[in-house]
C-alpha positions as CSV (number, residue, x, y, z in Angstrom):
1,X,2.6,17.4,1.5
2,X,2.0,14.2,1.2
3,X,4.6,13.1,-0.8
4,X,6.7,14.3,2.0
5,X,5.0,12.2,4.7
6,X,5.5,8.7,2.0
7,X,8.9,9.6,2.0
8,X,9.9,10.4,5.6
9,X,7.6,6.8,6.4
10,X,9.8,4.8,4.0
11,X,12.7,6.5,5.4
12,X,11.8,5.5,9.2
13,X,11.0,2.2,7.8
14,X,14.6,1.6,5.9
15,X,16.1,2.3,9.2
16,X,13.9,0.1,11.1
17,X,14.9,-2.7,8.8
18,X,18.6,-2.3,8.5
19,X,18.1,-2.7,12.2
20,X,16.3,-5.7,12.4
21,X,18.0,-7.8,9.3
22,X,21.6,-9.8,10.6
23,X,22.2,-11.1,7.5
24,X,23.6,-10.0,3.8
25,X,20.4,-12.0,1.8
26,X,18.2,-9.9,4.4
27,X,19.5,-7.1,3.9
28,X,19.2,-7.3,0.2
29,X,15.6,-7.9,1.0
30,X,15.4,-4.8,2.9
31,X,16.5,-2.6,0.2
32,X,14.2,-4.1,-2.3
33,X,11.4,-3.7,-0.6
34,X,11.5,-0.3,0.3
35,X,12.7,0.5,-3.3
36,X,9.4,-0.5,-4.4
37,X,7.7,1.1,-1.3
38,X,9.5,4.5,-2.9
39,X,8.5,3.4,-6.3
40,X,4.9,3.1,-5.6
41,X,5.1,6.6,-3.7
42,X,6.8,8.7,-6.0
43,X,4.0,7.3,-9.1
């Protein structure tokens, strides 16, 4: 169960950053972070 919650709150969160980043070297920020957001919430 709350696995589920980690993962639905990094999901919200990818979409609120591809939302707020207006450039490329942002937005490969964006997807790092919340790989390692995952990362630490799958382990």
């Amino acid at each position: 169960m709350m696995r589920k919650l980690m993962v639905a709150a990094v999901l919200g969160s990818v979409l609120a950053s591809l939302g707020a980043c207006n450039t490329v070297k942002g937005l490969g920020r964006d997807i790092q972070s919340v790989g390692q957001a995952g990362e630490k919430a799958i382990n």
